[in-house]
N, C-alpha and C positions, 0 to 999 in steps of 0.2 A: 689464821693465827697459829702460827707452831705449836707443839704438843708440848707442855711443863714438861721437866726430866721428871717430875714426882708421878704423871702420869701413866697409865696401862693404855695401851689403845688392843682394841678386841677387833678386825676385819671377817664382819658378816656374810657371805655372801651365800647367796640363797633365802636369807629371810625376806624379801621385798617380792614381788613375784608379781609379774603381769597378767597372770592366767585369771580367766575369768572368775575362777572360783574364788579369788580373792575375798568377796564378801563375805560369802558363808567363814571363810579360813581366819577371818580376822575375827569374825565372833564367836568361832571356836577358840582361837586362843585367846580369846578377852574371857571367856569363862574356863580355864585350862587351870584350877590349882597350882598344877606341876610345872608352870612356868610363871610364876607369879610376880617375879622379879623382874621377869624379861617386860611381862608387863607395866610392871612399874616403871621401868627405864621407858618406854615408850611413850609412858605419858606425864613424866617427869621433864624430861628433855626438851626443847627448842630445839627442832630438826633446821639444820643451813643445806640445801638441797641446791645440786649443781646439777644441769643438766649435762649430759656425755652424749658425745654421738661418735658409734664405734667406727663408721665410717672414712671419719677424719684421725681418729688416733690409731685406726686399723688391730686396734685390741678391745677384749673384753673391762668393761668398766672397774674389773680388781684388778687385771694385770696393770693400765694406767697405773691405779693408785702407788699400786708398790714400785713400778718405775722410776715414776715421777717423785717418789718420798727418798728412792735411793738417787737420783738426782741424774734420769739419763734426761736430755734436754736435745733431741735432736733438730737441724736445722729445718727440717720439712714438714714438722709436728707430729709426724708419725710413728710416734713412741713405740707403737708394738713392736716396730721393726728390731726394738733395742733384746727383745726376748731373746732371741736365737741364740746370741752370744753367752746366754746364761745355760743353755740348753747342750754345751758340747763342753770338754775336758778341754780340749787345745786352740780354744779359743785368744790366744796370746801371741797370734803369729802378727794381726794388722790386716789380717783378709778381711774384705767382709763376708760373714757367714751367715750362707743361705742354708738352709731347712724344706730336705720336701718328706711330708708323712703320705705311707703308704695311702690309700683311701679308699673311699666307693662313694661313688655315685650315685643316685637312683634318682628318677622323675617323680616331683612331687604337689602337692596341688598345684603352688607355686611354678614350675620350670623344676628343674633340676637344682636336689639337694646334697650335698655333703653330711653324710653321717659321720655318725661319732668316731674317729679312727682307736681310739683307746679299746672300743668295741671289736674292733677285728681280729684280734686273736693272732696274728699273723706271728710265724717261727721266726727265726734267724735262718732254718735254710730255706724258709717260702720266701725272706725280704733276699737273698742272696741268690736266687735263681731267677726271680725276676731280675736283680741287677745287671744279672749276663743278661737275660733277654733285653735288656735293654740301652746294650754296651752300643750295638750298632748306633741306634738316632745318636745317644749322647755324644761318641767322638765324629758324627757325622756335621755337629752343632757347635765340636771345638771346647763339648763339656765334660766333665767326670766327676763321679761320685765313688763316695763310700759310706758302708753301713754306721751308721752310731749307736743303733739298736734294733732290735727286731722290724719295728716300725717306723723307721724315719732315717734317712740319710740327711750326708753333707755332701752338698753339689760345689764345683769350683765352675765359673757360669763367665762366658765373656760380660766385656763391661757393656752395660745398657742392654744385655739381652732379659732381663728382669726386673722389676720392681715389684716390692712388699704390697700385698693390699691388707691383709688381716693375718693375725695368728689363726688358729686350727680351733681353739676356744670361740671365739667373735663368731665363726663361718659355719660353725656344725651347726645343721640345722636349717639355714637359712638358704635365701633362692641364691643360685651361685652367679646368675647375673647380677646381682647387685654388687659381689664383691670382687666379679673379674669382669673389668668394662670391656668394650670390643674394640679398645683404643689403637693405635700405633707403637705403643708403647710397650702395651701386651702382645703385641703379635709374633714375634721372635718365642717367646716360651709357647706360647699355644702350640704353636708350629713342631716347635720340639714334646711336647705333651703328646701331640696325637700322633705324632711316629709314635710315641712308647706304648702305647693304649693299640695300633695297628699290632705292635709284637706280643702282647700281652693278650691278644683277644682269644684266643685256642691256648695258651700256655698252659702246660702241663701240671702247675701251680693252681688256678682259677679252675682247669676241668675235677684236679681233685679238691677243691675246696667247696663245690660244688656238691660233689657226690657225696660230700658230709653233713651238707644241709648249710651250708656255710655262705656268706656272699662273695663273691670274687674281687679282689682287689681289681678296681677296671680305673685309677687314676693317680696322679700324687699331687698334694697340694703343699707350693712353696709357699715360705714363708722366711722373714728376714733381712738380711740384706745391710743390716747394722754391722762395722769394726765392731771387733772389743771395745769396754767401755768399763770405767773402772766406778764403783758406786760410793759418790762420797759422802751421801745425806744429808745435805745444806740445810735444811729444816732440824737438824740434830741427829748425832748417832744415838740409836735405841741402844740397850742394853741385853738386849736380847733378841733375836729372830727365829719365833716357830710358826712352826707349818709342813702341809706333810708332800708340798709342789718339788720335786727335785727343785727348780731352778729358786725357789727361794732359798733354799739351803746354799747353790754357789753365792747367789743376791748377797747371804749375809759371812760367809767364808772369802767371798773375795773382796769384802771392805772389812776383812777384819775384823767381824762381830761372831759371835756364841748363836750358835744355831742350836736347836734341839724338833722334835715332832710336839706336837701338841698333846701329847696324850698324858702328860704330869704337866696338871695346874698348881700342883705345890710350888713346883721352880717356878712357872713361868709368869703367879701371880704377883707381878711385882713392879715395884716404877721401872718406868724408860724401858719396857718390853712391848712389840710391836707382835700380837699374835693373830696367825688367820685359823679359824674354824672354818672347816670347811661340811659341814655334818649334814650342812641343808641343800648344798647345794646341788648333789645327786637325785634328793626326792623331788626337788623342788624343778630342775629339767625336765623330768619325765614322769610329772605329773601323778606321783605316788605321794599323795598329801595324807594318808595314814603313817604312815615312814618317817613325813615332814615332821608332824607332829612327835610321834614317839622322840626323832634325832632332837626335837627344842628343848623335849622334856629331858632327855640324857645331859644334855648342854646345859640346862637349867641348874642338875645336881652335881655337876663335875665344876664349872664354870661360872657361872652368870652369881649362883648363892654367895660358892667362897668369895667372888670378886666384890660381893656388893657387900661381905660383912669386911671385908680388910678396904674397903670405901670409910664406912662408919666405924670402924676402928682407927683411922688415921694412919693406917700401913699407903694408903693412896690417897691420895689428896683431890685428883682428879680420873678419870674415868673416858674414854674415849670409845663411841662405835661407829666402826664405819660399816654402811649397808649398799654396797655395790648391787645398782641394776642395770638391765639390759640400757637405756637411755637415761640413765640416773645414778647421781650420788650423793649417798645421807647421810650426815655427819649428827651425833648424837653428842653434848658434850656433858657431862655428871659431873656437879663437885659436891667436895665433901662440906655439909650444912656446919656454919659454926655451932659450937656448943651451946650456946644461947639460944637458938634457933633450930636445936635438933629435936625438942619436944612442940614443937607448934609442926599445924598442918603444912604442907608443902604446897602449892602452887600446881595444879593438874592443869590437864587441855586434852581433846580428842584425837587419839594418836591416829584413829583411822582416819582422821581427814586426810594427813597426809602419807600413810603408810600405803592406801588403796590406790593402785594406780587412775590417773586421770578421768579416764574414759569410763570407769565405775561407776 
């Protein structure tokens, strides 16, 4: 059901968390003072819980969401692909634009994993000296690239030598044969991958990055493959879009909506605003749940209070969270109690039954 205009919707992501600690974490914040709202909402709410599988939308469970709300509807279901186009300034020619981020590799329990590329630290003249060293394979493959920032190019790619499997969110982390099969399909990029990885293995680039203590960019991981696509929110224009993802910011600049960062909840608490906090979900990947904690507690006093007294004030009528996880989505819906009904008890239920992942 669509979001009332009178509505806030708040996008979670980091508060759900598969890590095993989840037990102890949910008993720590059920007895947390400093988030006491957050718990109220938790067990106020009837969660509508969608299962997601990133493999089929080739994105992480928040990018889906904001795609899908901004209304990109692709024929092959594979939504993520729609990201890229959000990701570059001259996205308006009709190409489809593909996305490769510097990256690294390393073997991990699993096979081989893709770390974090945000992590690399890589210059503009380490992303531009490897691009020479890697002019050779590209026009030996009929392709070419340019920088778009330090860390990620735009490749122009013959047709059918590529297809999207995941954004760079969905894949860090994870075994990389799951997200690049050993199809026919794949074979033309691979092909071109490891000539550049043969140029790049001695580059003068990886030996000093290396002697810095640093890891060597030793891959790129494309992604994309979507036209431009214009966002026209069928489920309703918000009246606002924060968040602090560059590509939210074009998401809501290029349908013609009011962007701002998240960081003033005066403006942003307000109907028909769609905001993402993102404050969890750095502690919440690498497993720094001191961090988790404090970032709920910070979100609690900037956030979650103001939001939940302009609820009982009637400045909001309704209330929306959404809690993106790795295989899941939780949709929270709050309304405001009539007057008659705002001094009796409210209707409670155990929010850790469904906040704790499955296998708990």
């Amino acid at each position: 059901m669509p979001a009332l205009p009178s509505a806030l919707t708040l996008l979670l992501p980091g508060l759900l968390t598969d890590a095993a600690i989840a037990p102890e974490l949910a008993r720590q914040l059920a007895d947390q003072p400093a988030v006491r709202t957050l718990v109220s909402w938790l067990g106020a709410a009837r969660p509508v819980q969608q299962d997601f599988d990133p493999f089929e939308a080739g994105c992480t469970s928040r990018e889906y969401w904001w795609l899908h709300r901004a209304g990109h509807r692709p024929a092959d279901g594979r939504i993520g692909a729609g990201l890229a186009p959000l990701l570059v300034d001259d996205a308006r020619d009709g190409r489809p634009v593909w996305l490769a981020d510097l990256a690294h590799v390393q073997v991990g329990r699993d096979g081989l994993v893709l770390t974090d590329s945000t992590e690399l630290g890589t210059t503009q003249a380490e992303s531009d000296a490897l691009l020479a060293a890697a002019q050779p394979a590209l026009e030996a493959h009929g392709a070419a690239a340019r920088a778009v920032d330090p860390r990620r190019w735009r490749l122009d790619l013959p047709q059918g030598a590529a297809r999207h499997t995941g954004t760079p969110d969905a894949v860090t982390g994870a075994a990389l044969d799951a997200w690049w099969p050993r199809t026919p399909e794949a074979r033309p990029w691979r092909k071109l991958i490891n000539e550049i990885q043969m140029h790049w293995h001695e580059s003068p680039v990886n030996v000093a990055r290396e002697a810095r203590g640093q890891v060597p960019v030793n891959t790129l991981w494309l992604h994309g493959g979507a036209v431009p696509w214009q966002p026209d929110w069928p489920a309703g224009r918000p009246a606002l879009v924060a968040g602090s993802a560059p590509w939210l910011r074009a998401l809501a600049e290029r349908g013609g909506l009011p962007w701002q960062r998240p960081a003033d909840a005066a403006s942003a608490i307000r109907p028909g605003a769609l905001v993402e906090l993102d404050d969890l979900a750095l502690p919440e990947r690498t497993d720094d749940w001191r961090s988790w904690l404090d970032a709920a507690a910070r979100l609690e006093r900037d956030w979650f209070a103001p939001a939940d007294a302009a609820l009982r004030a009637g400045a909001l009528r309704q209330l929306i969270l959404v809690l993106p996880a790795r295989e899941r989505l939780v949709t929270l819906t709050l309304e405001r109690r009539p007057a008659l009904l705002r001094w009796l008890p409210s209707s409670r239920h155990d929010w850790k039954r469904w906040w704790l992942p499955q296998e708990s």
